[in-house]
C-alpha positions in Angstrom: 77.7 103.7 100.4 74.4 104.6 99.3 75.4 106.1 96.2 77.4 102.9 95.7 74.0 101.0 96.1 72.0 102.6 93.4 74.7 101.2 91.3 74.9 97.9 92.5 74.5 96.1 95.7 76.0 92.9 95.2 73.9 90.8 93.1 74.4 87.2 92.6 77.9 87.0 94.5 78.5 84.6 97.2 80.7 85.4 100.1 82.0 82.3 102.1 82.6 83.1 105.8 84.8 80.0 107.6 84.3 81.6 111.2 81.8 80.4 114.3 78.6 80.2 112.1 76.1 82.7 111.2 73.1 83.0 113.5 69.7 83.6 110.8 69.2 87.3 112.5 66.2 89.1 110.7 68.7 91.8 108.8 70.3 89.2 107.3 68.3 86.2 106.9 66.9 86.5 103.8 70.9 86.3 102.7 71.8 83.5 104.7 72.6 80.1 102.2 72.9 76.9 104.3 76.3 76.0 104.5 78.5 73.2 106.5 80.2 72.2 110.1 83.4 71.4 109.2 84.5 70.6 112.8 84.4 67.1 114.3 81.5 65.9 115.0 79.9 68.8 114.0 76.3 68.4 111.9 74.6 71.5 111.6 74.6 73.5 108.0 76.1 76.6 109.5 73.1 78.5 110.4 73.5 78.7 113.9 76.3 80.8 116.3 77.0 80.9 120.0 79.9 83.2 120.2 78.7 86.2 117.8 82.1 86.4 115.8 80.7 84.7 112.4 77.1 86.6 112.4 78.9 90.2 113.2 80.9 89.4 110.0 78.5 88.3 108.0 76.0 91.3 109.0 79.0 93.8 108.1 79.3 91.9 104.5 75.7 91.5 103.7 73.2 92.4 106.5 69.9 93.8 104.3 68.3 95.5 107.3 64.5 96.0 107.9 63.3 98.8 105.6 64.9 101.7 107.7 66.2 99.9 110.8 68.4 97.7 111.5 72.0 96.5 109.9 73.3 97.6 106.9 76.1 95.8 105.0 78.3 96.7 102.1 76.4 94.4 99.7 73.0 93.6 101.1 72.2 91.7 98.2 75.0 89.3 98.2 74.8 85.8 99.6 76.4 84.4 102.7 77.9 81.3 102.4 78.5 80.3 106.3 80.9 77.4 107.4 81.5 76.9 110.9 85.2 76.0 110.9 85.7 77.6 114.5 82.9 77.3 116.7 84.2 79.4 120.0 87.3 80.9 117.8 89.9 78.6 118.5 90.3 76.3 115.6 93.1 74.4 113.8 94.7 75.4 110.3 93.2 72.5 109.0 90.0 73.3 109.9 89.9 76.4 108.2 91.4 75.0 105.3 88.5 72.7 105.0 86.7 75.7 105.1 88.1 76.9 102.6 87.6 73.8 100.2 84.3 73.3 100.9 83.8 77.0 99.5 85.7 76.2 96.7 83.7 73.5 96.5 80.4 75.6 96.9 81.4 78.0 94.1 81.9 81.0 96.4 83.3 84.1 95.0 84.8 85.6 97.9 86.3 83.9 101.0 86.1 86.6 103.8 88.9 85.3 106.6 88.3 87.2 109.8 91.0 85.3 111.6 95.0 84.8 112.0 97.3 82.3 112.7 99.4 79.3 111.9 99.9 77.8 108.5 99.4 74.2 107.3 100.7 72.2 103.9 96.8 71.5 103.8 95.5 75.2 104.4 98.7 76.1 101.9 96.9 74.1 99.3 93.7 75.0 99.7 94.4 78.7 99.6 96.3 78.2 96.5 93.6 76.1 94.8 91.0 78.7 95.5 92.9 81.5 94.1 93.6 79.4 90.8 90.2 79.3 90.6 89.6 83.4 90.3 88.1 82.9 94.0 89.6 86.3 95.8 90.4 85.3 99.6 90.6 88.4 101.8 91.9 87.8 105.3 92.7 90.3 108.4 96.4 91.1 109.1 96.0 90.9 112.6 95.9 93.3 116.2 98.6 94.4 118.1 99.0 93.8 121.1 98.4 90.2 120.6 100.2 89.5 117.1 103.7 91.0 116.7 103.7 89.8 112.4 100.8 88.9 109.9 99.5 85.5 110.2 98.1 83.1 107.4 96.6 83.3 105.0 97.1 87.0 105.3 100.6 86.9 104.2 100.1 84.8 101.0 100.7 86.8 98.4 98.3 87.1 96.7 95.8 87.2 99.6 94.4 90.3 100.4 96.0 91.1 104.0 93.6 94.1 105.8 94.3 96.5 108.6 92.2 98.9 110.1 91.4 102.6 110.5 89.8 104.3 113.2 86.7 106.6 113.1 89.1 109.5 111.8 90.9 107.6 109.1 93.7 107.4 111.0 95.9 104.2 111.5 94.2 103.0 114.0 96.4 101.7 116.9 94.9 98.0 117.1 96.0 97.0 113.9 99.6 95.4 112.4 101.6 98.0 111.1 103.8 95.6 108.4 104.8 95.1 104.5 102.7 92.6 104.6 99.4 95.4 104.6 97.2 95.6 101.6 94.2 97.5 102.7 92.5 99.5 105.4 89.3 99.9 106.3 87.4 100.8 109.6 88.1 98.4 112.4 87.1 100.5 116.0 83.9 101.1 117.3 81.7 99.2 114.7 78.3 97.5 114.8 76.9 94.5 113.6 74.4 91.8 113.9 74.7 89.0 116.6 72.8 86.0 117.9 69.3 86.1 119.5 68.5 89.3 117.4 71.0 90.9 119.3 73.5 93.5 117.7 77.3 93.6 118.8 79.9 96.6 118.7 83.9 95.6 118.5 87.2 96.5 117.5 89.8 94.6 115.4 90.7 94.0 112.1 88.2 91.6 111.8 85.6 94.0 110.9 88.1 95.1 108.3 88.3 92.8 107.1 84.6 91.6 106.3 84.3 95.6 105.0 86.8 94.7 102.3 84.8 91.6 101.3 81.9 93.5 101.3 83.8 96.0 98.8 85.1 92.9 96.6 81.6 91.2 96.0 80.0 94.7 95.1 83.2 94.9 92.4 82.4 91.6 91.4 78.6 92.0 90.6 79.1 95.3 88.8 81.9 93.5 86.8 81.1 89.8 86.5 83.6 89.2 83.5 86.3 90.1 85.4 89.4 87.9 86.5 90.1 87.8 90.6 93.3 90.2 89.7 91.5 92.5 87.1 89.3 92.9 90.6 92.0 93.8 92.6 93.4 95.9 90.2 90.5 98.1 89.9 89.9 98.8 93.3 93.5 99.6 93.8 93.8 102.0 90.9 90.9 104.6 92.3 92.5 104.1 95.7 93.5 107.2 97.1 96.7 107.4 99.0 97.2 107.9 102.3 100.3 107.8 104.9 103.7 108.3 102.9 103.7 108.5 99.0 102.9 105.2 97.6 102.6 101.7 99.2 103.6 102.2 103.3 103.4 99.6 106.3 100.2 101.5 108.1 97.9 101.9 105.0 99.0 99.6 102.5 98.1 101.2 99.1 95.5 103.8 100.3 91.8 103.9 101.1 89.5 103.2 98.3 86.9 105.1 97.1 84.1 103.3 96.2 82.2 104.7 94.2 85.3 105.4 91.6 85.9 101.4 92.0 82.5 101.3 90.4 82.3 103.6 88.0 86.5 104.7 87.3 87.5 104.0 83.0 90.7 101.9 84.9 92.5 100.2 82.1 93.0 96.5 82.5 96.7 94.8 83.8 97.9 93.7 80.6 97.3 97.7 79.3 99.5 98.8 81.9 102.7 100.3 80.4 105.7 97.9 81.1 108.4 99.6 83.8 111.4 98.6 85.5 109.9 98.8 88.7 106.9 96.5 87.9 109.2 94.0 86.4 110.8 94.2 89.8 107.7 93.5 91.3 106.5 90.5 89.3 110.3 89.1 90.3 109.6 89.9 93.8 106.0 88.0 93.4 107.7 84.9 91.6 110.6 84.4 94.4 108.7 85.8 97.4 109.3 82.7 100.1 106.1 80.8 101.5 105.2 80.7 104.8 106.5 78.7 107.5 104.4 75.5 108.0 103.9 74.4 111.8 101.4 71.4 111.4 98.0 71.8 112.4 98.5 74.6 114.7 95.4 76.6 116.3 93.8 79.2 114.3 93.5 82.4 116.6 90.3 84.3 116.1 90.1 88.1 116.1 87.9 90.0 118.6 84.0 89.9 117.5 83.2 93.3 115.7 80.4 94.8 114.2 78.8 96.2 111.3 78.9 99.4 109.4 75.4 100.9 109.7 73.2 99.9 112.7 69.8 101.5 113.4 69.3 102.9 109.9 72.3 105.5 110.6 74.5 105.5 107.3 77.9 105.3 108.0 80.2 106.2 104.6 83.2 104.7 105.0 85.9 104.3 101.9 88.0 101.5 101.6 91.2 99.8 99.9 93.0 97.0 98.5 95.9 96.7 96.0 97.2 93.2 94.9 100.4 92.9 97.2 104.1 92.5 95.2 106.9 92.1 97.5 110.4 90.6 97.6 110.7 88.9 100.9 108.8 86.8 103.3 107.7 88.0 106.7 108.2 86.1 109.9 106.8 82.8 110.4 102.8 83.2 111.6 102.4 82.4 115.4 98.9 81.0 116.6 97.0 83.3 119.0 
């Protein structure tokens, strides 16, 4: 990561976080953008949290530290966007879809989504409107025990849909092992910022998923011309593989490396040489079925995790994402 940094750090992308709010802790004040409440009768501008969930996620993405203490985030110099569209992680799918407007709204780059559940027509939309716009949405796929399938918006498909990977690399047991899996990156034993100044360790794909976000607005600063998929595309190809050959249900498309996502000569898409195979794949993307829509069901929230560096210790993690082409839906998302 801290080669990564000398080339870029994440410069003049903003990162929307719909979660519980992001408490102003000093490693990551000086990124913190006043945002919205989107809940009912909420009327604060997203700068304030009482459950930990939003901040930890938001330190993981862009905590800037203290000199040489304190948090460390994958882009440090990105800005935070916060929208509290859960306050105690239990929220509707309309809620987070107003999240999710109001960023578009915002101009937000990235949507980080550190949460899983139930589908609306309204979230639908707004996810859809937000990737027409070249906004890239990166969600988490979920932990087992408690899901048994990838929730919304993970499972759009053309949403980013992270798992997780313990201290080792290895799959790590927490997260979803389905088709639906894009990306991995480090979801056990991590640290991040919390409220009152405090710092917070976790587990869950949750953390992953604010890693990968982290990962995307670095791409994005270093490449600013760049299309949403062009993005995607280059951080999948200097992914490295992992699992079986190719794409698999653990790893997704591999585990990135970062620095190559900076710096690779990747050709762009429409330079790719045309095979049958990807032809099958942009079928499989046109006819793939939507989600199952239950209302306003309740958005679960993922366990509160932490950041990547804490205490000026440098943790290098490497990370993944390839844009997702399947043929076939996965089941309906359930709220937890």
């Amino acid at each position: 990561m801290a080669e990564a940094h000398q080339i870029t750090q994440g410069e003049g992308v903003v990162v929307a976080v719909p979660d519980t709010g992001v408490d102003p802790h000093p490693d990551l004040r000086n990124n913190l953008l006043a945002g919205t409440n989107i809940v009912a009768g909420g009327s604060s501008d997203g700068r304030q949290d009482r459950n930990s969930h939003g901040t930890a996620m938001a330190g993981l993405i862009a905590a800037h530290g203290r000199g040489s203490s304190g948090a460390l985030g994958i882009a440090p110099a990105a800005k935070i966007l916060p929208i509290i569209s859960s306050p105690d992680k239990q929220g509707t799918a309309d809620d987070l879809a107003a999240g999710v407007e109001y960023a578009l709204q915002q101009g937000a780059d990235v949507i980080s989504i550190s949460s899983v559940g139930g589908s609306s027509t309204r979230l639908q939309d707004a996810v859809s409107a937000a990737l027409r716009a070249n906004v890239i949405i990166v969600a988490a796929a979920g932990n087992q025990p408690d899901d048994f399938t990838v929730g919304y918006p993970a499972r759009h498909p053309d949403v980013i849909a992270v798992g997780g990977v313990d201290r080792d690399g290895h799959h790590a047991a927490l997260s979803l092992t389905d088709r639906e899996i894009d990306v991995v990156a480090p979801a056990t034993d991590i640290y991040s910022t919390s409220y009152d100044n405090k710092y917070t360790r976790g587990n869950g794909t949750s953390s992953a998923t604010a890693i990968v976000a982290g990962a995307v607005a670095l791409i994005r600063a270093r490449y600013p011309e760049l299309p949403a998929t062009e993005v995607v595309h280059r951080l999948t190809a200097t992914a490295v593989d992992k699992g079986a050959p190719g794409r698999d249900d653990q790893y997704g498309y591999g585990v990135i490396d970062l620095v190559a996502a900076l710096t690779a000569d990747v050709p762009p898409l429409a330079a790719q040489p045309s095979t049958a195979s990807a032809s099958a794949d942009a079928a499989s993307t046109t006819t793939a079925a939507g989600p199952a829509q239950d209302g306003g069901g309740a958005v679960g929230w993922l366990l509160a995790t932490g950041g990547l560096a804490a205490l000026g210790g440098g943790v290098a993690w490497a990370l993944a994402v390839r844009r997702r082409r399947r043929g076939d839906a996965a089941s309906p998302p359930t709220a937890v």
